[in-house]
N, C-alpha and C positions, 0 to 999 in steps of 0.2 A: 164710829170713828170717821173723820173726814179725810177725805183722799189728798196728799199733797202734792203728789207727782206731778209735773207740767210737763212731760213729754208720755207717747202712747208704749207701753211695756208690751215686747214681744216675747211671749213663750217659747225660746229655742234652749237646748242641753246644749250648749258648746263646750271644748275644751279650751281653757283659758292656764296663760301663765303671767305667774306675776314677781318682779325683780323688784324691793323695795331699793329706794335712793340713797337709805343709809346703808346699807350691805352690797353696793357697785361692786364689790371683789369677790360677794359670790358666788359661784361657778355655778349650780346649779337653783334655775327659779321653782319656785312655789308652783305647785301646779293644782289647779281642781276645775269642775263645771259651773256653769252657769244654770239656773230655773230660769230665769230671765235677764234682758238687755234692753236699752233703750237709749237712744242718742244723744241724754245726758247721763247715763248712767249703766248700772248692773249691780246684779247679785251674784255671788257666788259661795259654792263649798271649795273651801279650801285647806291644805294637809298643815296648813301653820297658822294661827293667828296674826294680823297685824295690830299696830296701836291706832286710835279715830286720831288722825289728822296727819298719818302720814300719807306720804305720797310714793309712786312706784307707777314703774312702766310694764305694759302689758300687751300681749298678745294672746287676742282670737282667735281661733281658727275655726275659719267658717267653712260651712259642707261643702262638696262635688253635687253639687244639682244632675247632672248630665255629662254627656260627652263632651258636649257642646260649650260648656260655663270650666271654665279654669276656678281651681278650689282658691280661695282667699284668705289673706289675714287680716283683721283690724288689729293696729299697733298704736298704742298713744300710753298719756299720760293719765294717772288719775289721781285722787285721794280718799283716804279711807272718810266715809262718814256713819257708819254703825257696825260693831262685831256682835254676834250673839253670846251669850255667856254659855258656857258650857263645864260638866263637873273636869273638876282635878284629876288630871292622869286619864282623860278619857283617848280614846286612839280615833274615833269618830271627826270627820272635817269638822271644820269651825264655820256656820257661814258669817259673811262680810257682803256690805254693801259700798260700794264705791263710786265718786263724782267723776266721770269724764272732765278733763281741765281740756288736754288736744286728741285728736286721733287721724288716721289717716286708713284705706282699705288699699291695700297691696295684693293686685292679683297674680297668683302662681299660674305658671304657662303648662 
């Protein structure tokens, strides 16, 4: 199979959440990890399914390296571009794969 990806995939487990745009009212986002991330994009398992083309905003939260490195968010936009199928009534995450559209890194003090 040939590789499609045009940015380089970094292997991090982060915790990610994700608020999709048709449900702004919410209160509580979707949450799962990430296998991978990459500048235009990411994977994740996540406790809900989305539909391929929706869009939703998300936050990263990236490690504590050290004393010294303030722990970080990346927050932006994305949209869904493949869910994996999975059986009926399973309680297992779903993974999802998503296009970064914006994002931004906000460091915590």
């Amino acid at each position: 199979m040939e590789e499609r990806r045009t940015a380089r995939r970094y292997r991090l487990a982060l915790q990610v959440s994700v608020k999709p745009k048709s449900e702004s009212n919410q209160v509580e986002p979707i949450v799962g990890t990430t296998p991978d991330i990459s500048t235009h994009g990411f994977c994740c398992r996540i406790t809900r399914a989305l539909n391929v083309g929706a869009k939703f905003g998300f936050a990263i939260t990236l490690p504590r390296l050290g004393e010294e490195t303030a722990q970080g968010v990346v927050r932006g936009q994305a949209v869904v571009v493949r869910v994996e199928q999975r059986m009926e009534n399973s309680a297992e995450p779903v993974g999802m794969s998503a296009a970064i559209e914006t994002y931004e890194i906000v460091q915590r003090g």
